[in-house]
VOGU-3710 file (C-alpha; in Angstrom, 3 decimals, decimal comma):
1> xxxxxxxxxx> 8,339/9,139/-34,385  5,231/7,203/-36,084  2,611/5,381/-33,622  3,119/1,385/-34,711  1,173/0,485/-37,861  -0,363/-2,770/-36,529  -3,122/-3,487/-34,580  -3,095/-4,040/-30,322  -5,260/-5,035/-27,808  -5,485/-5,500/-24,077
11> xxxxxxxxxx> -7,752/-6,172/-21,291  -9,042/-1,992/-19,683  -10,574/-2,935/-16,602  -8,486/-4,866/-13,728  -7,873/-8,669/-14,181  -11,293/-10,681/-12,361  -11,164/-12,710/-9,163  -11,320/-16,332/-9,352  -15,083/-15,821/-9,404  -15,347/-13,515/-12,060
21> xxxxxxxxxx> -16,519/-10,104/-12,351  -19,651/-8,177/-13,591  -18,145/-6,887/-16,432  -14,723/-6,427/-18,538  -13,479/-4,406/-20,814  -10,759/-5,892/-24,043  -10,044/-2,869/-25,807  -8,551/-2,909/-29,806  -6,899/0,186/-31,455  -5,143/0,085/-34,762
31> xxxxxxxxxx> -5,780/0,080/-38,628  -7,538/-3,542/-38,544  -9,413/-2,838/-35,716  -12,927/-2,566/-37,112  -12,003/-5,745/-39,572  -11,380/-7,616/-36,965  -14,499/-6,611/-35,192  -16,591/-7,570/-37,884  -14,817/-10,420/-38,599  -15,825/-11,910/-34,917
41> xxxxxxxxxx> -19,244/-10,264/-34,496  -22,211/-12,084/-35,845  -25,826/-12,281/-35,435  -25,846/-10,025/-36,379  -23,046/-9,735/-38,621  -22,022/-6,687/-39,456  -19,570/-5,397/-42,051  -16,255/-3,079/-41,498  -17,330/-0,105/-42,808  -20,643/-0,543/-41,302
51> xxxxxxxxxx> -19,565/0,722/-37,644  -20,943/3,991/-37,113  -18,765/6,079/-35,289  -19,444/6,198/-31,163  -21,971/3,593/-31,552  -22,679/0,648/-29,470  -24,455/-2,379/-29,887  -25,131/-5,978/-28,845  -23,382/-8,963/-30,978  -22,398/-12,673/-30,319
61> xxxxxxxxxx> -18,633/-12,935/-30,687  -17,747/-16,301/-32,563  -14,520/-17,593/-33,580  -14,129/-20,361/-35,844  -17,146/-21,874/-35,285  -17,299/-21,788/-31,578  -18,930/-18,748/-29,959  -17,137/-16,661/-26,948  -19,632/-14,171/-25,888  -22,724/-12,235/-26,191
71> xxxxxxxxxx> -21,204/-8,691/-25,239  -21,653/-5,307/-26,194  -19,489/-3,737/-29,224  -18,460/0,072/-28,345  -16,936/1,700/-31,930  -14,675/4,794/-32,005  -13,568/6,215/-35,387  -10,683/7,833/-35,708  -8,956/10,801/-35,014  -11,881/11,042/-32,040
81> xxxxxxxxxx> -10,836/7,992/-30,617  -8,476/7,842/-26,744  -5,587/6,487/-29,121  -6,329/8,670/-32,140  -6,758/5,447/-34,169  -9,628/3,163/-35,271  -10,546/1,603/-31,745  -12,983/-0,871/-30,852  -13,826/-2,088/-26,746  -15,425/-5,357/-26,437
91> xxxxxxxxxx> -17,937/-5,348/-23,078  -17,740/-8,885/-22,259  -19,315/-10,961/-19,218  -16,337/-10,637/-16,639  -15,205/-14,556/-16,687  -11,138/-15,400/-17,068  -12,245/-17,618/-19,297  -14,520/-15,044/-21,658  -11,477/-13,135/-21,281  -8,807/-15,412/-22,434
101> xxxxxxxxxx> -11,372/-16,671/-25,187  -11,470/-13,495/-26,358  -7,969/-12,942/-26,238  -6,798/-16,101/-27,961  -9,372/-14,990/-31,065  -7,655/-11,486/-31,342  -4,024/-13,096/-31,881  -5,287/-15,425/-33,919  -6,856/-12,927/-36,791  -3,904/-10,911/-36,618
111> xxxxxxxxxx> -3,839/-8,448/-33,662  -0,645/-8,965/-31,278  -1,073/-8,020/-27,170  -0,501/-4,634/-25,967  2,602/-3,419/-24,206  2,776/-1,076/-20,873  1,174/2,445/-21,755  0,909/1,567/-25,725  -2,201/2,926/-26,203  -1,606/6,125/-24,254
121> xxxxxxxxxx> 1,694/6,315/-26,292  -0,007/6,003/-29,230  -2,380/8,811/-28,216  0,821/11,218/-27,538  2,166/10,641/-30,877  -0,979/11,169/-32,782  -1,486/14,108/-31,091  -4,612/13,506/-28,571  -2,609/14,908/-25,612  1,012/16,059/-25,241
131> xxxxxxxxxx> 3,427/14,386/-23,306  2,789/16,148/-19,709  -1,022/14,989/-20,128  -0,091/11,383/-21,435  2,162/10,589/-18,088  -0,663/11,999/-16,177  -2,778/9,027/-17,095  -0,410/6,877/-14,991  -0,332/9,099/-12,076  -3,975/8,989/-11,810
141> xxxxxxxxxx> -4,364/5,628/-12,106  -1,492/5,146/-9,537  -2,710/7,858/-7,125  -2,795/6,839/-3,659  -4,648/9,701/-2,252  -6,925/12,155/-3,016  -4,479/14,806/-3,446  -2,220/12,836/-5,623  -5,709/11,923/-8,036  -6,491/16,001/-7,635
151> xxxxxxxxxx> -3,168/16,922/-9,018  -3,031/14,306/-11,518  -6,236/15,312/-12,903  -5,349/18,993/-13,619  -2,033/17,957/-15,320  -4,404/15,581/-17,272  -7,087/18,986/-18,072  -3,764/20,615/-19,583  -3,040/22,667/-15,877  0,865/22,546/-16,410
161> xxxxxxxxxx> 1,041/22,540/-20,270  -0,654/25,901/-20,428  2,004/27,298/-18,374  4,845/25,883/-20,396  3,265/26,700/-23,790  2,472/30,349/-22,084  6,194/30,539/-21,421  7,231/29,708/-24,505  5,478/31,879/-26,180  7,241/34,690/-24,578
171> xxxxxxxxxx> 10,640/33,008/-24,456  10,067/33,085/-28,178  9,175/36,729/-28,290  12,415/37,517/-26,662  14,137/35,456/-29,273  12,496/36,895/-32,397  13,500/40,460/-30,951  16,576/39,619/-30,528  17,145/38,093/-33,620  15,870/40,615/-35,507
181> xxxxxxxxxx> 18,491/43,031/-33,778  21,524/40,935/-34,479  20,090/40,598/-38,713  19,232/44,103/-38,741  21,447/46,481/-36,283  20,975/49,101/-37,938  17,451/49,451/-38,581  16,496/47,992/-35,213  13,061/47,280/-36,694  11,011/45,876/-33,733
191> xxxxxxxxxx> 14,467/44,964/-31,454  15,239/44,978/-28,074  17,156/46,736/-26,038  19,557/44,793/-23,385  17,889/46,063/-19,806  14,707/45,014/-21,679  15,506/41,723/-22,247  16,790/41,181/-18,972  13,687/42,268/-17,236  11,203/40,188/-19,543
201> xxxxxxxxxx> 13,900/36,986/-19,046  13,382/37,910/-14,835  9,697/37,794/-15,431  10,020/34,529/-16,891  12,244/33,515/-14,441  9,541/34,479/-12,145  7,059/32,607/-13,886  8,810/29,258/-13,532  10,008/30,153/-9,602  6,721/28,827/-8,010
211> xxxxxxxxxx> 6,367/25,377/-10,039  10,349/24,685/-8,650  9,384/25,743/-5,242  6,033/23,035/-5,300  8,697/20,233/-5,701  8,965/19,398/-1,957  4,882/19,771/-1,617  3,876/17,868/-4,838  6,788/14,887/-4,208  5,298/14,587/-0,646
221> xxxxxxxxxx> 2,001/13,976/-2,345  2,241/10,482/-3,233  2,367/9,653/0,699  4,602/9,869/4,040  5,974/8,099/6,642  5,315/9,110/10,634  7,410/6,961/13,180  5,950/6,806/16,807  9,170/6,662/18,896  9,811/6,490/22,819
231> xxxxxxxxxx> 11,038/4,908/25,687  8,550/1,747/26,683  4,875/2,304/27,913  4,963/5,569/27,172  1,336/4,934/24,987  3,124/4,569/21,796  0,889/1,741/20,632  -2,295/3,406/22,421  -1,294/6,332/20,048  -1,231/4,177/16,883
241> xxxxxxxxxx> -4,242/3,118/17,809  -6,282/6,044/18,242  -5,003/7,775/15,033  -5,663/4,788/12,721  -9,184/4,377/14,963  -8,869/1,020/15,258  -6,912/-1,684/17,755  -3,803/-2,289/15,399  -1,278/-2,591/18,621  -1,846/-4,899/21,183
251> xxxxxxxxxx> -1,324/-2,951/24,672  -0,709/-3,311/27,875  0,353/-2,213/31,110  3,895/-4,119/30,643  6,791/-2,398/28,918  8,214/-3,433/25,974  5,138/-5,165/24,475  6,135/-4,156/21,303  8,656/-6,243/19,863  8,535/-5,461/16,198
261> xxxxxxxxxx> 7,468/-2,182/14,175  3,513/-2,313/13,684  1,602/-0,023/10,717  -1,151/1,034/9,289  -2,551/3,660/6,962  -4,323/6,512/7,538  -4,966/9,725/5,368  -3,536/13,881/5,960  -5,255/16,615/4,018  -5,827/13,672/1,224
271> xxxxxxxxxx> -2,310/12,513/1,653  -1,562/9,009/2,548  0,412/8,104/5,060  1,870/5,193/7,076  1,992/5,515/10,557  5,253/2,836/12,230  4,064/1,614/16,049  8,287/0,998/17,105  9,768/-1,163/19,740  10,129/0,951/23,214
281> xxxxxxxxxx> 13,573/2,156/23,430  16,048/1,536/25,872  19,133/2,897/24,742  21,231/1,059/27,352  20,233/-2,495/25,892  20,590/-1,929/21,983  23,135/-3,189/21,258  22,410/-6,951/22,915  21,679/-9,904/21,399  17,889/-10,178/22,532
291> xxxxxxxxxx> 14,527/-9,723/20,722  13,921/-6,479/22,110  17,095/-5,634/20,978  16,919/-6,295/17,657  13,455/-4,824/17,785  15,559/-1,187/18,782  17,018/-1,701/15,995  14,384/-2,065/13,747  12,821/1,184/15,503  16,197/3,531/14,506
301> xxxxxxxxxx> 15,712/1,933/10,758  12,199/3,453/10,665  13,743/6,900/11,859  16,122/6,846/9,358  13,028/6,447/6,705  10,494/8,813/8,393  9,159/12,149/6,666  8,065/13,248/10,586  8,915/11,658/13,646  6,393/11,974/16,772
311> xxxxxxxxxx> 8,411/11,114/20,268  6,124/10,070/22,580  6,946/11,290/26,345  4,649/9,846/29,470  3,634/13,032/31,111  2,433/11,044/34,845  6,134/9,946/34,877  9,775/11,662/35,736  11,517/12,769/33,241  14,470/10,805/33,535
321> xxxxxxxxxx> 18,210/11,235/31,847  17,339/8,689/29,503  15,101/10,955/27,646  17,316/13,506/27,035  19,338/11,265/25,449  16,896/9,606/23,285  16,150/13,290/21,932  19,959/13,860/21,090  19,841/10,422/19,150  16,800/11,228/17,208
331> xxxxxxxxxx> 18,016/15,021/16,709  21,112/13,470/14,935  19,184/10,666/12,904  17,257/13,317/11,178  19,632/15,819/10,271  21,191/13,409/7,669  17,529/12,603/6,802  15,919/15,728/6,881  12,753/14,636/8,944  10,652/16,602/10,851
341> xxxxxxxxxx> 10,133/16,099/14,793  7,294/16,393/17,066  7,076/16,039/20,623  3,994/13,764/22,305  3,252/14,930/25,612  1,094/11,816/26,653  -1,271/10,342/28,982  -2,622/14,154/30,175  -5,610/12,624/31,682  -3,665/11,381/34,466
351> xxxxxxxxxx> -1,570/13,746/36,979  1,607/15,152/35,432  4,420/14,934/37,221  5,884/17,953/34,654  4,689/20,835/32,653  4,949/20,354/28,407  6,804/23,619/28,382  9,712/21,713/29,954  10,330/19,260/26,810  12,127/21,781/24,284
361> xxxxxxxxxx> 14,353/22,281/27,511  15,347/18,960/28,314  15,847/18,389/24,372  17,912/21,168/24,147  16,152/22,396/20,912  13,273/24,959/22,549  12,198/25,571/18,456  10,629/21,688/18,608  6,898/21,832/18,531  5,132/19,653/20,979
371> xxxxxxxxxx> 0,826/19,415/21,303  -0,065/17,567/24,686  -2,713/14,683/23,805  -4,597/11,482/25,377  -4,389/8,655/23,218  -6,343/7,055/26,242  -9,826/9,649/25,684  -8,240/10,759/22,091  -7,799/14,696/23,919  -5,833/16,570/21,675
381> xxxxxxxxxx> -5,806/14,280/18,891  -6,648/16,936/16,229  -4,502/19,448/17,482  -1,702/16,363/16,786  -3,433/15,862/13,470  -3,272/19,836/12,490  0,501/19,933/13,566  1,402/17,215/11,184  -0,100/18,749/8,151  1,428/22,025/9,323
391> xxxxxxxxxx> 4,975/20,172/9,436  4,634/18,893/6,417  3,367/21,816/4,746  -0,094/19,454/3,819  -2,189/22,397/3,202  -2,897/22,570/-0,827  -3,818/25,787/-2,174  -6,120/24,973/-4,981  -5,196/26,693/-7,604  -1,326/25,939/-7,002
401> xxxxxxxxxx> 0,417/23,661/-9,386  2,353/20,621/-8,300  5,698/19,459/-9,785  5,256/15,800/-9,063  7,580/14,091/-11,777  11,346/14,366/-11,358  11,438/14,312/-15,138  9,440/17,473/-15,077  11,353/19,455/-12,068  14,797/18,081/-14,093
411> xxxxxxxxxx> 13,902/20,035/-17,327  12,329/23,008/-15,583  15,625/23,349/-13,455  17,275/23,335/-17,022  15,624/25,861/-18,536  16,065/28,176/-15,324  18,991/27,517/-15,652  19,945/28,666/-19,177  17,818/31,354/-17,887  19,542/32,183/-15,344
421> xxxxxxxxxx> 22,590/32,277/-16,825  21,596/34,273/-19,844  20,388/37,042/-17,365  23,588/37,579/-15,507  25,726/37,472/-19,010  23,237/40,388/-20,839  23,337/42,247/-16,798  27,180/42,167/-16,671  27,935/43,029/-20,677  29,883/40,118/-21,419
431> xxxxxxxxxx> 27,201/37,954/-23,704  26,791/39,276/-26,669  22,919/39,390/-27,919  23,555/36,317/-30,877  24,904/34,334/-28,362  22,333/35,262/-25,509  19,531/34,033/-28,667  21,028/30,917/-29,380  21,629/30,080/-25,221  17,871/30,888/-24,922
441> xxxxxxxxxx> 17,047/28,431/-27,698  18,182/26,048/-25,547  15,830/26,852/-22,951  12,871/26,629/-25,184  14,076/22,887/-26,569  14,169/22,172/-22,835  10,851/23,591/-22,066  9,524/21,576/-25,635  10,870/18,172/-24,414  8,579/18,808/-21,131
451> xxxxxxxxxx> 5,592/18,512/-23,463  7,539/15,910/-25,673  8,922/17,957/-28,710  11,981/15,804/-29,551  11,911/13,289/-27,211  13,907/10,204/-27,999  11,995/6,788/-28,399  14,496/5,374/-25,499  13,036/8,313/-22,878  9,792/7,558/-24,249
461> xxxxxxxxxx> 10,115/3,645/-24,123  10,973/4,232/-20,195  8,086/6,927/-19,556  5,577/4,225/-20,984  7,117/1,063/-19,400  5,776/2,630/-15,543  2,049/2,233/-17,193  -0,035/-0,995/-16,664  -0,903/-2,650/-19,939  -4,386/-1,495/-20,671
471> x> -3,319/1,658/-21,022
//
């Protein structure tokens, strides 16, 4: 596949308010890029083979006679250019109408708008970065948190593609030894012998094992949901309150205040998540047709959706049946889900009418964790923070690397697979070496497609099409 032979452009920076903006960018990339340039810059004017590469300089942009901007003229030459191509960035006063001015000129002496992730596409197939580093562009620009931009940023240094090319590499050592035993048996001139091969495809094996075990840490990454659930004025809104740090939920002293689910963001360990203020349960009076009903509702939809739920208990009030069976709900809502759960032992600046130790009793599941808190004084607050990034598993060791893409865990799983396979057919005697070669080449195309060797233009068409358009 060939990067397109004509000439693009598209705004960089972020479209202005209605007011404008202090600057923006239009960048240009293709084989008429510094012909065009010249062919709007004047005063001075300044021919197309004139633009010194990595230069920059001050011109007045003019189109047929009228003039656009005065705005600075950035020049890349290719191949040391983002897009590997001729590219030129236009660093005009930040007006819509500059912009559109601008815009209107480019189409007019022949270069056509961009499309999503074009010019990062075009930097993939000219080489500048291979396909892992090229869809890390869009993650960081889409990164919520700073995890998400941490991770991003190391697949965009090369972090992942080292590993796959270093796995490759010995993949196709394996291969070439084998190989060489099934054209030459008999003179078994640098070969490899069967319990060899099995232990260097285990090591392999063992190289890959930790990147398919980060899947449920580096998915996690791009943000969470918490659900605050409980019967009414047990401080769920209080709660919501005191972890955003700020008075999101009205409350007051009457149950059921909250009618409807209330959120807000806040951040774990870099992570970002949205915490869900839910309608006080009754479970007796869910099923009527009433506002708070339907708010009840609403609450067992966000439990359905939650990464963790926290169920909020009163501790200066009885525990009363209804608990119990609010816990057995939840319980079952989460095993189809897979959420976490942890218990709120509330209001502890007041007298408690029970000890926390009694909650994994009357929930019948002793293993729940529970921390004991005041949303009213914010006691225990970071002890409830700490649990939730221990629940979720939010502490990042530094030098791991994240599988974050589902395209990337898919053809990692693949090549294990063939892996995998290959292992257990050379252990048990029944794969002959040939075929165990040409299985493993299969594994090596898989690993090759990760850093987009033979990728179709259809997979590559829907990689680009999540990227905005100026990039």
């Amino acid at each position: 596949m060939q990067p397109g032979s004509d000439t693009i452009f598209a705004l960089a920076t972020p479209a202005p308010p209605p007011r404008g903006s202090g600057i923006a960018v239009v960048r240009v990339s293709g084989p008429d890029s510094f012909g065009i340039a010249s062919s709007l810059a004047k005063q001075p004017a300044i021919p197309a083979d004139k633009l010194p590469d990595r230069s920059f300089r001050i011109v007045t942009l003019v189109h047929e006679g009228t003039e656009i901007d005065r705005c600075g003229l950035l020049v890349f030459h290719k191949p040391h250019s983002y897009t590997g191509e001729d590219v030129v960035e236009f660093h005009l006063h930040g007006g819509l109408s500059v912009i559109r001015a601008l815009e209107r000129a480019l189409i007019a002496v022949g270069a056509r708008p961009a499309e999503p992730g074009e010019f990062t596409r075009r930097a993939f197939l000219n080489g500048r970065m291979d396909l892992i580093q090229a869809e890390s562009v869009a993650a960081l620009v889409s990164a919520a948190g700073l995890a998400a931009q941490r991770e991003a940023l190391r697949r965009s240094a090369g972090a992942l593609s080292s590993v796959i090319q270093h796995v490759r590499s010995r993949l196709r050592d394996i291969l070439a030894r084998l190989e060489v035993d099934f054209d030459y048996p008999e003179e078994r001139i640098d070969g490899i012998e069967r319990d060899e091969a099995v232990g260097l495809i285990k090591s392999i094996r063992a190289e890959l094992s930790p990147l398919l075990a980060s899947w449920e840490k580096g998915r996690i990454l791009g943000g969470f949901r918490l659900a605050i659930i409980g019967l009414p004025n047990v401080g769920k809104s209080s709660l919501l309150n005191v972890l955003l740090e700020e008075d999101r939920a009205i409350v007051t002293s009457s149950p059921g205040t909250t009618r409807d689910v209330v959120s807000g963001m806040l951040s774990f360990a870099g992570v970002p998540a949205e915490l869900l203020d839910t309608a006080g349960i009754r479970i007796v009076s869910e099923e009527l047709d009433t506002a708070e009903a339907e708010g009840i509702r609403r609450s067992w939809r966000e439990v359905e959706r939650a990464h963790l739920v926290l169920m909020v208990f009163d501790m200066s009030a009885p525990l009363a049946d209804e608990n119990a069976r609010l816990v057995a709900k939840v319980r079952r809502t989460v095993e189809k889900t897979g959420a976490a759960i942890l218990l709120v032992c509330n209001k502890s600046d007041l007298f408690s009418a029970w000890e926390p130790s009694v909650i994994g009793a009357l929930a019948d599941a002793p293993e729940l964790p529970h921390v004991v808190v005041s949303a009213k004084t914010g006691d225990g607050i970071d002890k409830l923070r700490t649990k939730v990034r221990e629940l979720l598993n939010l502490d990042f060791d530094p030098d791991a690397i994240l599988l974050t893409e589902t395209r990337h865990r898919a053809l990692i799983e693949e090549a294990d697979g063939i892996l995998r396979s290959v292992q257990s057919g050379l252990e048990e005697g029944r794969l002959p070496q040939d075929v165990a070669a040409t299985e493993l080449w299969g594994a090596d195309r898989a690993l090759g497609r990760l850093l987009g060797e033979e990728v179709s233009g259809a997979d590559l068409d829907e990689i680009f099409s999540r990227f905005c358009i100026g990039k």
